[in-house]
N, C-alpha and C positions, 0 to 999 in steps of 0.2 A: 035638398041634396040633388045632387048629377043624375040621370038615369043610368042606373047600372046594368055590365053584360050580366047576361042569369048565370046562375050555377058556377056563381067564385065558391069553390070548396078549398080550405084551406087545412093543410096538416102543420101544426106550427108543434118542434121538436125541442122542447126543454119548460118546466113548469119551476123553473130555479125564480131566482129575481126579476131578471129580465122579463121572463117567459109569462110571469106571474101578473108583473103590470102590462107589456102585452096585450094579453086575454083581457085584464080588465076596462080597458081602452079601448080596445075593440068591440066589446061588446055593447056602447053605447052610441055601435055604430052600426047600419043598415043595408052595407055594401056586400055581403057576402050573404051564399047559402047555412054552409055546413063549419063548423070549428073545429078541428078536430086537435086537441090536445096530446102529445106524448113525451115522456119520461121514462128512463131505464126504472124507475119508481111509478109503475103501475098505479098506485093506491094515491103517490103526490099529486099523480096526473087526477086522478079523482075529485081529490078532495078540493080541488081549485077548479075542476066544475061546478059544485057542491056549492061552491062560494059566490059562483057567477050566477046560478040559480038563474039559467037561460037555457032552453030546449035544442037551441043550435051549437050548442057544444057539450062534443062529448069526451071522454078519456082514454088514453091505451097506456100499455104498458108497450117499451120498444126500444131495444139494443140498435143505439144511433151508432155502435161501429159497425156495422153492417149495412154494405148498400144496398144487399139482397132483402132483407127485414126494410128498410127503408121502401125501397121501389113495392113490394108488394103490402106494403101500407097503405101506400098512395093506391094501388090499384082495386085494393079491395074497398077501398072506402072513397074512389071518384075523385081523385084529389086535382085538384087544376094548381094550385100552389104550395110550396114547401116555405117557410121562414124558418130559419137555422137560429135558434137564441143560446147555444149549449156554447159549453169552451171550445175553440181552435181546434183541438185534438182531434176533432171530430168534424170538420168542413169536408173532407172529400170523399169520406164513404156518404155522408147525406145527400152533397152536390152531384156525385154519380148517382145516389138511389133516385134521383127527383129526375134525372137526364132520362134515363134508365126504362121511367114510367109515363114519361111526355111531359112532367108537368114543370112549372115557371119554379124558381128558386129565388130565395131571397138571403142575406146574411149578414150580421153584423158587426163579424171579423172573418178574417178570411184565410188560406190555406197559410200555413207557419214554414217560417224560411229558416234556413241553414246558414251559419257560418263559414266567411272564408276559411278554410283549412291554415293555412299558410300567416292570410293578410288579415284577420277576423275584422280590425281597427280601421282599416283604410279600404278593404275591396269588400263589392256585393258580393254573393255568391248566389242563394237562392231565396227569392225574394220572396216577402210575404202576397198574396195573389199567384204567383207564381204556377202553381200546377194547375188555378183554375185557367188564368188565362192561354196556359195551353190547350185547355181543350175547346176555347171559345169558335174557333171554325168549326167543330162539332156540331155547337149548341145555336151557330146561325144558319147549320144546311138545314137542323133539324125544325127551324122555324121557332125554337125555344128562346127563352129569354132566364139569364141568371145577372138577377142585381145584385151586385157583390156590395160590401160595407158600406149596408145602409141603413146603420144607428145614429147615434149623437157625433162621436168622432170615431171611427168614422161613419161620414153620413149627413148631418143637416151640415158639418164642414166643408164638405163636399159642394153642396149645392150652396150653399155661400157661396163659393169658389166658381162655377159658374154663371151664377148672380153679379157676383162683382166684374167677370171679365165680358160679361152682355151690358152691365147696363151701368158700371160704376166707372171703368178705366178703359184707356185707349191703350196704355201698355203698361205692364204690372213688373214691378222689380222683385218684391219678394212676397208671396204668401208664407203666411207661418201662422198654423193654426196656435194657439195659447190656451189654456185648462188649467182652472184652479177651483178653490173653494173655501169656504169658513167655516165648512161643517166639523162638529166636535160629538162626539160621540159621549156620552156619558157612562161612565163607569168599568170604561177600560184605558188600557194606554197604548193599546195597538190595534186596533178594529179595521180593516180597510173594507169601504164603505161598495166594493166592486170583488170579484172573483178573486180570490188572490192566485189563482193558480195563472191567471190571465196577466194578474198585475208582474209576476214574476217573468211572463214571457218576455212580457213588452219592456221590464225597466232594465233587466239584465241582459239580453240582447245589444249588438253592437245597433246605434240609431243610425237610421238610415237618412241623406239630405239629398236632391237632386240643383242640379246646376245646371243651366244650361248648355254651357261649354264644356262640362261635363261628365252630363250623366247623373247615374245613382254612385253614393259613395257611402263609404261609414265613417265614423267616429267610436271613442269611448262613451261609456254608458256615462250619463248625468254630465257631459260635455257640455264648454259654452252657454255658462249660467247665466241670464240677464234676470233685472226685475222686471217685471211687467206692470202697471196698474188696475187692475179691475174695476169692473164698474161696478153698481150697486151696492156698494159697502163692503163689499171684497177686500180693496183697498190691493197695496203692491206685493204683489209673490216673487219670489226667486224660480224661475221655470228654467229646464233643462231640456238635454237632446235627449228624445226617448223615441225607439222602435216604433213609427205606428202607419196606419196603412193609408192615409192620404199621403203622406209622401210618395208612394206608389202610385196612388190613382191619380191627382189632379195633372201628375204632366202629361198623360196619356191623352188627354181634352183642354186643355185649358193651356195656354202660352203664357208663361213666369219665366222669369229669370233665375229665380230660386225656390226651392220646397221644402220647410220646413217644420218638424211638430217639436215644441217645450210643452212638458208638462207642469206645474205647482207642484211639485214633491213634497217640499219641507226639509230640512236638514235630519230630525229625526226616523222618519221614513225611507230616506237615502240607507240611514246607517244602517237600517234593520234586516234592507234588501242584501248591503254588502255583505252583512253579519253570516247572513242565508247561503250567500254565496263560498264564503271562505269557508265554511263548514260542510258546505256540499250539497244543504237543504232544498236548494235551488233547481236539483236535479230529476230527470222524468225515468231515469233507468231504474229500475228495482234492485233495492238492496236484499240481503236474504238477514233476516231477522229470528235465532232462531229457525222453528221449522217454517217462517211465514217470509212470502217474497213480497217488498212493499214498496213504493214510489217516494223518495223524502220528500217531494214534493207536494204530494198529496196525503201525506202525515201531516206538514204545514197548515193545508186547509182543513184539514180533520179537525187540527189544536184553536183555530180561529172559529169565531162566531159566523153562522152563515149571516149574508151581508142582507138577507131577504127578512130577516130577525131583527136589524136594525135599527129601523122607523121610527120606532115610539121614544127610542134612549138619541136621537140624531137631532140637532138643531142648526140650521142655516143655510147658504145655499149653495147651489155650484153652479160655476158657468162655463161656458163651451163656446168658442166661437174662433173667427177668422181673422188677424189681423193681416191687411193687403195695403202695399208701398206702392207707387208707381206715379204714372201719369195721368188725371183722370181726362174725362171726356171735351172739357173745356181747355187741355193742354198745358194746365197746371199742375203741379206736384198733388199729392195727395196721397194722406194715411187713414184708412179706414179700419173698425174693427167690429165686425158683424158678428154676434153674438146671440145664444138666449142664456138664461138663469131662471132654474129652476131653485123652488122656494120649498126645504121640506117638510114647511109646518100646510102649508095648499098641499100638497101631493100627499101628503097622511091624511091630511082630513078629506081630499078630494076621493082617496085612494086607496087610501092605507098602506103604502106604498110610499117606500124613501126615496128622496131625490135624484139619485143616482143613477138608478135600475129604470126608474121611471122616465128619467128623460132620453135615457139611450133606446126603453121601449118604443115611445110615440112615435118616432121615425120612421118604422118599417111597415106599423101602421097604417099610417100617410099614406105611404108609398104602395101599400097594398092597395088601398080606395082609389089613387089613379091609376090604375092597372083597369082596378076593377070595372072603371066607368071610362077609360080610354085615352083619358087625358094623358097618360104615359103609354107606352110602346116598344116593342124594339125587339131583337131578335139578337144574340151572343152572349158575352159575357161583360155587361156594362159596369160600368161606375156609375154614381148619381149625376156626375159631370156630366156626362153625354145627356141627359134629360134638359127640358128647359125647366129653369128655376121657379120660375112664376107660379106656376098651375099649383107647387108644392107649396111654397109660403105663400100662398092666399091660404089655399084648402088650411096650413097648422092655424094660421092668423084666425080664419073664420070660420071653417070647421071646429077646430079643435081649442077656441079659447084659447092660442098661446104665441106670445109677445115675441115676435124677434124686432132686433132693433138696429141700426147703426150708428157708431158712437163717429164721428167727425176729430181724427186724432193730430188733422190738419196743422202744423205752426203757425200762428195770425203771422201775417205780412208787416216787417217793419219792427 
């Protein structure tokens, strides 16, 4: 390994899914001093010490809505870097408490955006990144650095996305990241394999697309279905417009003509989101229940299996990647699709950790260890695009045992 700066302390805020393969992935890594794990669930935060059964990490208990509890986290325990793994809800009281205390921030969704009043279907209004990127002159006087969505998507999409526009094309017509999967859950008929309180953001939200002549715009939710093909046995999904945050970030670095995210839904998963919706399930304001004041939205994920539970009953894989149109370097047309897939019968047995949680963990990762040793940099509030791509898929390729590839989606000539 690289020689690393001393004294990477890191406080990483959620021991859920995410947070859970995270820590375990990291801890088979040598670039940091101190781990410091926390959770509104003091004792979760424990017990996934307990599990890592490693000296450099320890547990708190800690109200991530608070950036005053945050900042003096970090200061009472040295913290040089913040990773945010919890839900959205919670990006800008942690993103202020880490500003707040000096220290680097990380995250793998980023602050949640508002609908147009009026136009919800056709105008932005407040975009997802949006209140961080306001404060990025802040965080570049103060010499800080916050890498904003840098998971699986968003995240190694991201740096695909710079990858491709350095070393694959001379001009690029459309990026459109694509997400699906094969995985089946055993013994339920509605499991979703990620946060559901996340998934509800992101699928019912108007989806955002950028253009060049443009701008950012919206659509209706599940808008402009194509199929897609996957690779590795995947086979073809029907993928839709869905909310998510490389649309935001890739135009701010990278020149497209277009920016778009489909997800692999499913027809049944569509219906269940709209189901949610017409009944109001979908909603974050508190109803009064009786004498109890409660969230429909977070009764939802009370009634559902937590998605960190699901490993052992989960079989197959997912994949995550880039599909990029354009022009390439030789002045030829050209369709690439940069991708990984994750397998979740390796990541239970590697991990004990399901496919999902795990591959969106190793990203930030990554991304911590070149911090750590220098190979990354920077000072604001970046996206992955602004990084160069390289240093990162080497380091996953050959640090981290894990495959990305490009499928050649090219039409033969003739």
């Amino acid at each position: 390994m690289c020689p690393t700066i001393p004294g990477m302390r890191i406080l990483q805020i959620g021991a859920g899914g995410v947070g859970s393969s995270a820590a375990l992935i990291a801890a088979r890594r040598d670039f940091f001093e101190h781990y410091l794990i926390a959770d509104y669930d003091g004792a979760r935060a424990s017990d996934l010490v307990a599990r890592i059964g490693d000296a450099r990490f320890t547990g708190i208990g800690l109200d991530a809505s608070s950036e005053e509890a945050v900042a003096e986290a970090c200061r009472a325990n040295g913290i040089t870097h913040v990773l945010n793994v919890v839900d959205p809800r919670f990006v800008m009281p942690i993103f202020n408490g880490a500003f707040a205390a000096g220290a680097g921030y990380l995250d793998t969704a980023m602050s949640l955006s508002h609908r147009h009043p009026e136009k919800p279907y056709e105008l932005a209004h407040v975009k997802l990144g949006d209140d961080q990127f306001a404060k990025a002159a802040e965080w570049e006087a103060a010499g800080q650095l916050a890498l904003v969505g840098i998971g699986v998507e968003p995240g190694l999409a991201d740096v695909f996305a710079r990858y491709a526009a350095d070393h694959l094309f001379s001009e690029i017509d459309e990026m459109g990241v694509r997400d699906a999967s094969n995985l089946v859950v055993e013994g339920y008929d509605f499991a979703p394999s990620f946060s559901i309180w996340t998934v509800i953001e992101e699928c019912l939200n108007p989806p955002v697309i950028w253009e060049k002549d443009r701008g950012w715009f919206t659509t209706e939710p599940f808008s402009e279905p194509e199929v897609f093909d996957f690779p590795e046995g995947i086979g073809p999904v029907e993928c839709v417009n869905v909310e998510h945050e490389e649309v935001l970030l890739m135009p701010r670095w990278v020149d497209a003509k277009r920016v778009t995210f489909k997800f692999g839904l499913g027809d049944e998963f569509i219906e269940v989101l709209q189901v949610l919706n017409k009944l109001g399930l979908d909603k974050t304001e508190p109803v009064k229940v009786r004498d109890v004041s409660v969230s429909p939205r977070d009764v939802v994920a009370a009634c559902l299996p937590d998605p960190l539970a699901l490993g052992p009953k989960m079989t197959g894989k997912t994949c995550a990647g880039l599909w990029v149109t354009g022009t390439g370097k030789d002045g030829k047309p050209r369709d690439v699709y940069l991708y990984h897939v994750a397998d979740n019968a390796w990541t239970m047995k590697e991990y004990k950790a399901q496919a999902v949680v795990w591959q969106t963990a190793m990203n930030p990762v990554v991304a911590l260890e070149l911090l750590a040793t220098g190979a990354w940099s920077g000072a604001g509030v970046l996206g992955p695009e602004a990084f160069d791509a390289v240093p990162f898929l080497d380091l996953l390729r050959d640090g981290y045992g894990q495959e990305w590839k490009i499928q050649e989606r090219t039409p033969a000539a003739g």
